[in-house]
C-alpha positions in Angstrom: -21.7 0.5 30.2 -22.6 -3.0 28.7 -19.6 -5.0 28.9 -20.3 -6.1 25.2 -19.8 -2.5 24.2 -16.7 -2.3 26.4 -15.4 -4.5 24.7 -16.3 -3.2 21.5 -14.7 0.4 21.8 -11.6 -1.0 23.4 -10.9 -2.8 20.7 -11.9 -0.3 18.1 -9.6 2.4 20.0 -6.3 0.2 19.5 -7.3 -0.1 15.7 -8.1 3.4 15.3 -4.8 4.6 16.6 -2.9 1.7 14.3 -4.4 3.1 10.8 -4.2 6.6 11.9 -0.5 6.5 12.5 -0.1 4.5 9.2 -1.7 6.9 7.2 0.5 9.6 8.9 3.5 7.6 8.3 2.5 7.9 4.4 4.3 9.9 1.8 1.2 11.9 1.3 -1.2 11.5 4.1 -4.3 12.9 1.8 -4.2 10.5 -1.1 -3.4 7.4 1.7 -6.4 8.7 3.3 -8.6 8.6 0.1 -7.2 5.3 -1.0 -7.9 3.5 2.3 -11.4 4.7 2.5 -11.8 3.2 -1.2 -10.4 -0.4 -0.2 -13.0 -0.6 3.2 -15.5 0.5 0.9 -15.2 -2.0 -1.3 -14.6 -4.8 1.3 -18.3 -3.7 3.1 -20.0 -4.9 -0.3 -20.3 -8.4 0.1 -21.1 -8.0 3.6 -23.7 -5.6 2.9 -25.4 -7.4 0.3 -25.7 -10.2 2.3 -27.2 -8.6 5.2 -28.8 -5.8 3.2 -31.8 -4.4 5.4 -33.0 -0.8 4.9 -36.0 1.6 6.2 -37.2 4.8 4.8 -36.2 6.5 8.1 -32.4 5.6 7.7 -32.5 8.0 4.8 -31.6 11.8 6.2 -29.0 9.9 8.5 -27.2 9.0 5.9 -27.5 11.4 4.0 -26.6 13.7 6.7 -23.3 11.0 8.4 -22.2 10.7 4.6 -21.7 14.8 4.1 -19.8 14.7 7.0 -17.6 11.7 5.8 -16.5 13.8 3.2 -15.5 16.4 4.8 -13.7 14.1 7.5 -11.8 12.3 5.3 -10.5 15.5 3.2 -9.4 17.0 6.3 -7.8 13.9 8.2 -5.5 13.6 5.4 -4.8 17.2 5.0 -3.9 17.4 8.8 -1.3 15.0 9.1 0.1 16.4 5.6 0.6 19.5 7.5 0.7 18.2 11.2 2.2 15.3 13.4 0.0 12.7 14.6 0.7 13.3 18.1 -0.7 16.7 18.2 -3.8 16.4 15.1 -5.1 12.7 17.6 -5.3 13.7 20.6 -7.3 17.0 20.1 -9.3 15.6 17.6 -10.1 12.4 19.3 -10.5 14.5 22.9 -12.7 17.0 21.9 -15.3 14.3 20.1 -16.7 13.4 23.5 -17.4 16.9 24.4 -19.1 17.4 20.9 -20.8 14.3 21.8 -22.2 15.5 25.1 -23.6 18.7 24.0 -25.2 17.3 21.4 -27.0 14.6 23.9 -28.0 17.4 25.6 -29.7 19.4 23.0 -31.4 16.5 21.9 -32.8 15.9 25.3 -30.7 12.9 25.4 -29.1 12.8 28.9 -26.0 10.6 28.9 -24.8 8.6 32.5 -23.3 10.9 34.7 -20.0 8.6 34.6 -20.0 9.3 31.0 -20.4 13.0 30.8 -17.8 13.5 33.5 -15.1 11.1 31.4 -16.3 13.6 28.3 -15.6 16.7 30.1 -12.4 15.1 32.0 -11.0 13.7 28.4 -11.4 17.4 26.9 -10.4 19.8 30.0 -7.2 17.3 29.8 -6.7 18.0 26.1 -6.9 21.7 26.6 -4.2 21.5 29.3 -1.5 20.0 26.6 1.1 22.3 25.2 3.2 22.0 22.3 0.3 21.0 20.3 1.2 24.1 17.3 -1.3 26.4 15.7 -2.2 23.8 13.1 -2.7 20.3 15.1 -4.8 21.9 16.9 -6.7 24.0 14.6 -7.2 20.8 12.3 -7.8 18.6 15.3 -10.4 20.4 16.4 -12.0 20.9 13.1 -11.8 16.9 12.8 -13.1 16.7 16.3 -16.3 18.5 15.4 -17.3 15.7 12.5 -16.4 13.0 15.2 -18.7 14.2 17.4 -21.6 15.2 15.0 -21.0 11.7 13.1 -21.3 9.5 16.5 -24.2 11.1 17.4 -26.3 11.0 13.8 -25.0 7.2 13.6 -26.2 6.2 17.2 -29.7 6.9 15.9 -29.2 6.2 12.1 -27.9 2.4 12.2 -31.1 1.6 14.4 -32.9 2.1 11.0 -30.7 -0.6 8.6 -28.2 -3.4 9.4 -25.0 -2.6 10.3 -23.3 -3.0 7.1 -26.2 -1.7 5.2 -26.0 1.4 6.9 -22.0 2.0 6.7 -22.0 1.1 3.0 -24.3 3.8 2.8 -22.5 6.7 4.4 -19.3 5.8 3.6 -19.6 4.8 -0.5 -20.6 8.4 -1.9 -17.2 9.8 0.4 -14.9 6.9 -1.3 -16.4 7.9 -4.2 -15.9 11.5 -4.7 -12.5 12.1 -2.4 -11.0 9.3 -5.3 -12.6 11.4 -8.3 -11.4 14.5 -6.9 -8.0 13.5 -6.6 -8.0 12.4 -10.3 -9.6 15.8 -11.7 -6.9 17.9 -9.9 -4.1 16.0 -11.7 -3.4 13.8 -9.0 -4.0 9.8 -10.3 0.0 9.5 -10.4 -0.1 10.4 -6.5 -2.5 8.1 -5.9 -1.3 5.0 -8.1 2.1 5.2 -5.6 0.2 4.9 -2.6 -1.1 1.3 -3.3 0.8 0.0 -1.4 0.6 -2.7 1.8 0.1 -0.1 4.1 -2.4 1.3 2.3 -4.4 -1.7 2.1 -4.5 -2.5 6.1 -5.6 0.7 7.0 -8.2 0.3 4.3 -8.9 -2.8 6.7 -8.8 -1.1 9.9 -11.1 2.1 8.6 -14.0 -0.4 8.2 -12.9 -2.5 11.2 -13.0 0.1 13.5 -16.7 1.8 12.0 -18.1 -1.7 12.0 -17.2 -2.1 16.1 -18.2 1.3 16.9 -21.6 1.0 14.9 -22.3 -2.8 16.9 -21.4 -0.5 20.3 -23.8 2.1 19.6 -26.8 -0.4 19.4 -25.3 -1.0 23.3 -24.9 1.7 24.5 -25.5 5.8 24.9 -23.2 7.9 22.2 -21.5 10.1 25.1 -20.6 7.1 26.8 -19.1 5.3 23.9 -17.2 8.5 22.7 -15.9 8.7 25.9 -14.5 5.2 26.5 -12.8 5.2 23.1 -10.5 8.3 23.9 -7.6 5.9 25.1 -6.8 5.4 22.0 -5.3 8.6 22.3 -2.5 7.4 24.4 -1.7 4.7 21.6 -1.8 7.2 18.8 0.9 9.2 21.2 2.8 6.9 21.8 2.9 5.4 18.5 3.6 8.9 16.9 6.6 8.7 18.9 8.1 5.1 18.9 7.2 4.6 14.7 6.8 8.3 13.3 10.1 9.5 15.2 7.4 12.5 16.4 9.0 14.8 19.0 6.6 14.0 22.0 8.2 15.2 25.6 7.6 13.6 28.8 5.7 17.1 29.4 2.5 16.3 27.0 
């Protein structure tokens, strides 16, 4: 892998696992969610203007990456109302790279060998953990799916706009309706108490994180990158642990 990209995902992994344990940390996890999304939304604007740059061909990517956003962010915030961190991360996060690979496959896309084996190491490892419950894993898996599919339609949709150009795009419409949809069901009061400072950085770290993924994916192969960003996993474990109070035994 390009050291560049390295890089990158390294540094996008210790984000990742930062915002995800502080919007499991919130009061309710689904309206955090939805809020954060709003606030990176809003920050890629100027960014996005500035660099705006757009072909025709970006169109069913996004199209396709933003439907998935949708559904990602609903369920990440569902999952850690109903599930710890510790067990919703690490499946979700370990079976992306598997998701990943067999979609590189299909495509005729055939990732480095070092890369496939890390994918298939990172989710054989995953399946090995116990303690997980019905519910992290059901969710994690669930959440692991839209990973997967996302990183792949992204690795070939930002190649047709600018990197903020293209994130605006697929993540604006999901900011947009997980917000209204919290207001229709009666929930604006839920959301107005989690403004808050929390809130805000993981907003930060959401867009943060897509922005150095994206820039890695113009490096390097989708399997490859999927795979190298799985450490976060141990982060998110051991932050679960250290800041949620999550029972996490030496065992998993």
């Amino acid at each position: 892998m390009d050291t560049r990209a390295l890089l990158l995902v390294l540094a996008s992994a210790v984000i990742h696992a930062v915002w995800n344990t502080m919007l499991a940390g919130a009061r309710d996890s689904r309206a955090a969610t939805n809020l954060a999304l709003l606030v990176g939304t809003l920050l890629l604007v100027p960014p996005a203007i500035v660099t705006w740059e757009i072909d025709a061909d970006v169109v069913p990517f996004a199209i396709a990456s933003g439907t998935m956003q949708v559904a990602y962010v609903f369920l990440l915030g569902v999952a850690y109302d109903h599930a710890p961190l510790s067990s919703v991360y690490p499946v979700a996060r370990g079976s992306a790279p598997v998701v990943v690979l067999a979609l590189s496959f299909s495509l005729d896309r055939h990732p480095a060998a070092i890369g496939a084996v890390g994918a298939v190491l990172v989710g054989a490892g995953i399946l090995g953990l116990r303690g997980l419950g019905r519910r992290g894993l059901v969710y994690g898996l669930a959440i692991g799916v839209l990973l997967g599919s996302i990183t792949t339609i992204d690795q070939f949709g930002v190649k047709h706009a600018s990197t903020f150009s293209y994130l605006l795009l697929i993540v604006a419409p999901a900011a947009i309706v997980t917000v209204v949809q919290e207001i229709v069901r009666g929930r604006a009061g839920v959301l107005r108490a989690e403004v808050t400072g929390r809130t805000l950085v993981a907003g930060v770290g959401f867009m943060t994180t897509y922005v150095l993924i994206l820039a890695a994916l113009r490096l390097a192969p989708a399997a490859s990158v999927a795979a190298v960003r799985e450490v976060s996993i141990v982060i998110a474990v051991v932050l679960g642990a250290l800041v949620l109070r999550e029972p996490v035994t030496s065992r998993r």
